[in-house]
N, C-alpha and C positions, 0 to 999 in steps of 0.2 A: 727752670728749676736748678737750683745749687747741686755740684757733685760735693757729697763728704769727699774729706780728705782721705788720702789712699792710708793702707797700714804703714804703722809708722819703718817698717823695714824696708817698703815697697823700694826706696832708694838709696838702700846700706847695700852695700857688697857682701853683709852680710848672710843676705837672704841666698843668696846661691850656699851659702856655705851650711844656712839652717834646710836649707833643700834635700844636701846632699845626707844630713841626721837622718830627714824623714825617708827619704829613698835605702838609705843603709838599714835603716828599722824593718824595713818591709821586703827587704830583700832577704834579708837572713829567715824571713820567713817564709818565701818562697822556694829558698835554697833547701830548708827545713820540710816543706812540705811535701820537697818531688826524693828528697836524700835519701830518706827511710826506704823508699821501694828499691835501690839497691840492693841495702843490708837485710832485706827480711831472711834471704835464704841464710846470710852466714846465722842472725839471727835464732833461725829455725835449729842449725846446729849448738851454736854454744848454748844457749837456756833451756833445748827441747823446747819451742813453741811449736805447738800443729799446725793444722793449717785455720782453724775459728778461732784462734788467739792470733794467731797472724793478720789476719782479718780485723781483728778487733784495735790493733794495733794503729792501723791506719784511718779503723770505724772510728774509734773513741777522740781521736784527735776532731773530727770532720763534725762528729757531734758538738761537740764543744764548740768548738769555732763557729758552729750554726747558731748554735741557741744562743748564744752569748751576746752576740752582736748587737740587737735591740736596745737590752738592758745598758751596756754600756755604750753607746751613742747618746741614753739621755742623762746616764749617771756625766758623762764628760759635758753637756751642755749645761749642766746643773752646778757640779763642782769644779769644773776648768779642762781640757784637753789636753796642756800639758800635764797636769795634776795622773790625769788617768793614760796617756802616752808614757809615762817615763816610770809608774809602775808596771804597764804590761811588760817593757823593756827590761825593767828587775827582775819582773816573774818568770819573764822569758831565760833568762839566765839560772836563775837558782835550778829552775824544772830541766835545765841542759846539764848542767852538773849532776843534780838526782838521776839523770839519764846515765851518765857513768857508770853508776854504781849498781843499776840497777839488776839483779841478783835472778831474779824468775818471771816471767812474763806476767803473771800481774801486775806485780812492780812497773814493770814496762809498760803495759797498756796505762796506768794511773798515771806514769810522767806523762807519755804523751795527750793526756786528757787535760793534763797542768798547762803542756804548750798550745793545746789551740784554745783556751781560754784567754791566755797570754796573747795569742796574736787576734783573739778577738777585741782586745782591748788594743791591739796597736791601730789593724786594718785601716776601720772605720774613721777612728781619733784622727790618725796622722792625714788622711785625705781633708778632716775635716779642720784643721790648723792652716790648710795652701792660702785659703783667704786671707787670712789674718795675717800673711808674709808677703803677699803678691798680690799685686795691684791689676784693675780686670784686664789691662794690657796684655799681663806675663802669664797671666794665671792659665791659659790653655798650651804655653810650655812647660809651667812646671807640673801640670797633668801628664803630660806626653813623658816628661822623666820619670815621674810616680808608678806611669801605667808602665812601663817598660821596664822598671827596676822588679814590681811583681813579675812577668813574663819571664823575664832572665833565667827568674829561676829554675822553669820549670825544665828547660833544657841544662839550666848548667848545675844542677843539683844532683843529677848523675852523674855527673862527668866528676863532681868533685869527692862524690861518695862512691865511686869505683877509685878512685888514686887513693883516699886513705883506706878502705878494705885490701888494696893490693898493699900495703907500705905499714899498718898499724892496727891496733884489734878494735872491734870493733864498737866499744865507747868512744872510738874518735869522731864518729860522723855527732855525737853530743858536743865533743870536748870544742869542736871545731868550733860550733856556736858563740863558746865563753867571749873569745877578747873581739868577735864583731861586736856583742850585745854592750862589753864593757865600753867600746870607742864610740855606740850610737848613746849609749847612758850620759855620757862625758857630753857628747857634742847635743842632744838634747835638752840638757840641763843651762848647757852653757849660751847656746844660741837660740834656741826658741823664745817668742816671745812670751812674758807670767802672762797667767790667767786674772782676768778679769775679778773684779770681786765678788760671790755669789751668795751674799749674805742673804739672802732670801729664799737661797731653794731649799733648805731643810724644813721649810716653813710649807710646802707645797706638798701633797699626796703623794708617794711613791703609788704606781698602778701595778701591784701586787697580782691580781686577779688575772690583767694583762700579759703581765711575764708569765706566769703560768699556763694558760692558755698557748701560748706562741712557743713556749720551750715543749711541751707537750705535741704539740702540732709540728712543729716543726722535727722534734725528735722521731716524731713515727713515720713522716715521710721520710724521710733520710733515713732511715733504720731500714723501715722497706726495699727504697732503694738498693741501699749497699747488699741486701740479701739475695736482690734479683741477679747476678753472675753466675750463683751459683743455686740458686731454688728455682730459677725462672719466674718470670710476668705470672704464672696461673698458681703458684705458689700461696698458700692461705697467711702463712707468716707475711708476706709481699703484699699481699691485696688487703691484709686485718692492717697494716704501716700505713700504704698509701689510702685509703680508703679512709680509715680514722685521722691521718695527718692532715687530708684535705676537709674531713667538718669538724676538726680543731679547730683550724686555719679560718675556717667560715664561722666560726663562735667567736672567735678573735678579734675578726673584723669587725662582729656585728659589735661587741664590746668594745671598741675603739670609737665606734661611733657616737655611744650614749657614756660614754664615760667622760668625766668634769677634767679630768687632767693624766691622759691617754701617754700609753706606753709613747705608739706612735701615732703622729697628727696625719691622718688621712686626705686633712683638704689638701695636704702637700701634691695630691694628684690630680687635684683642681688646674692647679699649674701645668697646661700642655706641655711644659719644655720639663718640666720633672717628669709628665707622666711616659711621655713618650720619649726621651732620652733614659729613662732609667728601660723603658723596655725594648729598647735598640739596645743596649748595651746588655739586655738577659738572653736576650737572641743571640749576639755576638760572642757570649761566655758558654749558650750552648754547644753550638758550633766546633770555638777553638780549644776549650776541657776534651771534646769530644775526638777531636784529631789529634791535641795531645796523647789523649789516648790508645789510639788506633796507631799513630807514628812511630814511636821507638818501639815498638814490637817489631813493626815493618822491618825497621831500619839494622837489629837484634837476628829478629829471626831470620828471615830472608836475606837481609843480603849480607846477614854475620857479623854486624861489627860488635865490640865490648862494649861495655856502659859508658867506658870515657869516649870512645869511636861515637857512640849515638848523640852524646852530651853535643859533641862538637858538632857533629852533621844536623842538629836542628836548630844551629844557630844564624841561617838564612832568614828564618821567620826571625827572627829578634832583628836581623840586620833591615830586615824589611819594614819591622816595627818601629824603630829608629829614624828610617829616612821618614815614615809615613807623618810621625810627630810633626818633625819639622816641615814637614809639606804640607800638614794641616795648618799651621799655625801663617803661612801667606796665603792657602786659598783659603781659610772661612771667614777673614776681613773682607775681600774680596768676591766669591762666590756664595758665601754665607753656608750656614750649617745642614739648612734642605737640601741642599747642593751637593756639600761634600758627603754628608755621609750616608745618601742613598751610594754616593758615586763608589766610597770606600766599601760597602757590602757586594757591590756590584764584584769590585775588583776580589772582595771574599769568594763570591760564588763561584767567579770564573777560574780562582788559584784551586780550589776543592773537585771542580768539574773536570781541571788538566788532572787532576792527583786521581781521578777515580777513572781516568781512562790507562790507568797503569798495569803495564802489561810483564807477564810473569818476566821476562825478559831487559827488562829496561834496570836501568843501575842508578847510582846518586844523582846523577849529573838531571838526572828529570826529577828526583826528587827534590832537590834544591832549586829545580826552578819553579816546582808548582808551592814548596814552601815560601819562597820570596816574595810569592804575589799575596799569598795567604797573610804575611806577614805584613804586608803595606796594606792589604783591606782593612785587617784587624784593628791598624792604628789609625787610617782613617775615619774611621767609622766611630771607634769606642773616646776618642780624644775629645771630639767635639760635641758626642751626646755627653759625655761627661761634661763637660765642660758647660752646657746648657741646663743639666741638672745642679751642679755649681752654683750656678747663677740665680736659680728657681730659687736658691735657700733660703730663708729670712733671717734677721741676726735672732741672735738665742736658739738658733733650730740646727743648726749645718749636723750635731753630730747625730741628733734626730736622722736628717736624711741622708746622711752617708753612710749610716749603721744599716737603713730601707734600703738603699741602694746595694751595699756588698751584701745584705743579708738574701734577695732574693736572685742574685749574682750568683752566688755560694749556692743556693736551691739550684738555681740553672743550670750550672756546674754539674753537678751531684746527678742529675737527672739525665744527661745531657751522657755523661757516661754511663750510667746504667742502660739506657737507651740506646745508644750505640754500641755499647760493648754488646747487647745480648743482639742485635742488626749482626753486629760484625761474624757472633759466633754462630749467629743460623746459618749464614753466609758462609761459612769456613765448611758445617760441617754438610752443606747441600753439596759439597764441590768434594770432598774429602773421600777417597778410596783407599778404606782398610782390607781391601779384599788380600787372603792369604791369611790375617791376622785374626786372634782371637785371645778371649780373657784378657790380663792387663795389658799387653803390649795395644792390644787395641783397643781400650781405653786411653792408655795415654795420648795414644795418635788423636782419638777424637777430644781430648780434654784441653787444647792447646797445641798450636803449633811448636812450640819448643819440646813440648811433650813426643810430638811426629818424628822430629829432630834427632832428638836421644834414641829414638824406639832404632829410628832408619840407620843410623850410626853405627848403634849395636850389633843391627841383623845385615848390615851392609845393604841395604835394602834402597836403591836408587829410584824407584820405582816407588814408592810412598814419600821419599821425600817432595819430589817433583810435586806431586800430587796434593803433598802439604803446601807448600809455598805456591800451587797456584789457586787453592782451596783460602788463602790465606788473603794472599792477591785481591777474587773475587769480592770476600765476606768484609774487604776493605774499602775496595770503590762503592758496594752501596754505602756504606756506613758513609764517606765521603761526597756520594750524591744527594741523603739525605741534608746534610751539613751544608752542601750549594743551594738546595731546595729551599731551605728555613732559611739561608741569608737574602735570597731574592724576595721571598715573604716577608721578609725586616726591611729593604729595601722600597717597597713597593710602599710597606706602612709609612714610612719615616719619608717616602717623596709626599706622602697624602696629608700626613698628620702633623709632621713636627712647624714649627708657627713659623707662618711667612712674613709676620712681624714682629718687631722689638715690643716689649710691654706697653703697654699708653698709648698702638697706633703709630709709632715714628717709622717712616717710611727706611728701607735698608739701605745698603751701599750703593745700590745699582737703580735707587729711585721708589718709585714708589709700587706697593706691592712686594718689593728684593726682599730675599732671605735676609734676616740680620745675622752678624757676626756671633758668637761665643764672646770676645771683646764689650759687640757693641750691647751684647741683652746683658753681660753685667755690670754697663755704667748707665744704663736703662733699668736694673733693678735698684742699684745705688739711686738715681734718680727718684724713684719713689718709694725712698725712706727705709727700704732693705740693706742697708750695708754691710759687707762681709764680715762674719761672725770670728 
């Protein structure tokens, strides 16, 4: 069988440089998404936000960005991915400026509902362009730089929004936004390749019924969610969210199935390497949301450093993220995808297992080693199921399935800390001894460990701080045993399930039977008449 021809960039020098658009697009949204949890206290002072509009702040964006995601993956399959990449990028900018300005916390909560729409429209799109610039050779590094410019942010989006609250007020963690959005606008426009011609899809159903459905479902799971920190799992608000978000979710589906021209195309999980790469990689996002989580508090409260102090100290995991890229990229030609990325969850469970045997006692120097492995599991693992879901896409579908992919990524996400955060604070407050203390001082001990912090400060109280930081300690290693538990369970799936052949039967690297590569399934999909969208 004939291979098509690779995209037409696949051999311009230019495609590193339309790389580095898509990587800058999604960075600033990264940086964007972790920035805000710096500024909420100065926040809370200059506008008066409480603490349910503070909430809301960070609610409203996480909605948006959920629900959004579906709709445009097939708006961008329909009408072109740079057409709807380089408007999220606009939107993204105007809604950073409206941030400026923004006067009273409604205002504020409605920008930030503007930017995760905005990065709903970039997310998806720009993962789903890598094809059409990189040929299936490249295509599992320039995932490995994609996946790693998201991650960055999460550690260095503190670090950069404590330097401008120390230095400038607090519309700059906005303003900061304008001239990346303006130089990915520019290098977008100018380096991506046009959109294909879609004269025919106005001509096709929008599935109306379906976006509905899914924005609905998916808005009351995550609404749930986000309320469990502070109502708890037995919560009726919590349990009326996740309860109705999951038989939305199941009316959804069943309407996906019987509808003529569907939000999203479900056989896509017909495809072994979609079904069980997209759900290695939901695993993998519960996990490392969920130590996100759990870390810079660590890092903050116990052992004290500032936001820019934490920004820097979790960037092991990124450096570890980084090598694992390029480590993927010679062993899954080689060992193939079955191979690696039981092996990289392996290397997850066991970075989570060193972190939750963390003792009240212990300082950076073990916390940067059980991040680096954490960090090299992560990128083993999520590059090359990526990279196999990539390959599962048929032309006309990629933005279809990469909208399916980040959208229940994003769920995983979402759950993943709700779920551990209320693990972590059972944990905190089983270990936690307020004895001496009463009314608010010991409330706030038990409401957070920072809260312990100030209380112990105040009253010079040695003896409850101890208490907090090893209450803190505890309520962290299960939250991070759980986190090793769920990756050996990802592990165990993905040695069982993900396919030990290329499409059609072609026997892998290492003979007959071998894993095939991430390379070799997508000039194995190219081969029968799939070629990159």
């Amino acid at each position: 069988m004939s291979v098509p021809a690779p995209p037409p960039l696949a051999r311009s020098p230019r495609r590193w440089w339309a790389l580095a658009a898509l990587t800058l697009s999604v960075l600033i949204i990264a940086l964007d998404g972790t920035v805000i949890s710096v500024a909420l206290p100065t926040l809370s002072g200059e506008l008066g936000a409480d603490s349910a509009q503070l909430q809301w702040i960070n609610g409203g964006y996480l909605l948006a960005l959920s629900v959004a995601m579906l709709p445009v993956g097939l708006l961008g399959d329909r009408y072109g991915h740079k057409r709807v990449l380089v408007g999220g990028i606009a939107l993204f900018g105007l809604a950073s400026l409206a941030g400026t300005q923004a006067g009273s916390p409604g205002q504020l909560i409605a920008v930030r509902t503007v930017l995760g729409l905005a990065a709903a429209m970039i997310m998806p799109v720009s993962m789903a362009v890598l094809p059409r610039v990189f040929g299936p050779a490249e295509l599992p590094k320039a995932i490995g730089v994609w996946t790693a410019a998201t991650a960055v942010g999460m550690p260095v989006g503190p670090l950069v929004g404590g330097w401008l609250l120390n230095h400038f007020w607090w519309g700059s963690v906005f303003l900061f936004n304008v001239p990346v959005v303006v130089l990915a606008l520019i290098a977008s426009v100018w380096l991506l390749p046009a959109d294909r011609s879609r004269d025919r899809a106005a001509a096709v159903p929008f599935d109306t019924v379906g976006t509905v459905l899914s924005a609905l479902g998916i808005t009351a799971l995550v609404y749930g969610t986000i309320l469990v920190p502070g109502d708890g799992w037995g919560s009726p608000k919590v349990l009326a969210g996740v309860i109705g978000g999951a038989a939305l979710l199941a009316a959804f589906t069943a309407w996906q199935r019987r509808c003529p021209h569907p939000l999203v195309d479900l056989r896509l999980f017909d495809d072994p390497r979609f079904r069980w790469g997209t759900l290695t990689a939901v695993f993998v996002n519960f996990a490392v949301m969920g130590i996100m989580f759990v870390v810079p508090q660590y890092l903050q409260a116990v052992l004290g450093h500032d936001a820019f102090g934490t920004g820097l100290r979790v960037l092991p995991l990124i450096g570890g993220l980084m090598a694992a890229a390029a480590l993927s990229e010679a062993l899954v030609p080689r060992l193939g995808a079955r191979v690696v990325v039981p092996a990289g969850l392996v290397v997850l469970a066991a970075g989570t297992m060193i972190g939750a045997a963390t003792g009240g006692g212990d300082g950076y120097g073990y916390a940067a080693l059980w991040l680096t492995m954490t960090g090299l599991g992560f990128g083993l693992a999520v590059v090359p199921a990526t990279s196999l879901v990539m390959a599962s896409l048929p032309a006309g579908r990629a933005g279809q399935g990469t909208s399916l992919l980040e959208t229940v990524q994003q769920v995983g996400g979402v759950l993943g800390v709700a779920g551990l955060g209320s693990l972590l604070s059972a944990g905190y407050l089983a270990r936690l001894s307020t004895d001496g203390l009463d009314g608010p001082p010991a409330a706030a001990a038990r409401d957070s460990v920072s809260g312990a912090d100030a209380v112990a400060a105040r009253l010079h109280d040695p003896g409850l701080l101890a208490s907090a930081h090893g209450a803190f300690v505890h309520g962290m290693s299960l939250a991070l045993l759980v986190c090793g538990a769920i990756a050996l369970v990802a592990a165990v799936l993905a040695a069982a399930f993900l396919p030990a052949r290329a499409v059609g039967g072609e026997p892998g690297p290492a003979g007959a039977g071998a894993v095939p590569s991430a390379r070799e399934v997508a000039t194995s999909t190219a081969d029968h008449g799939q070629s990159p969208a």
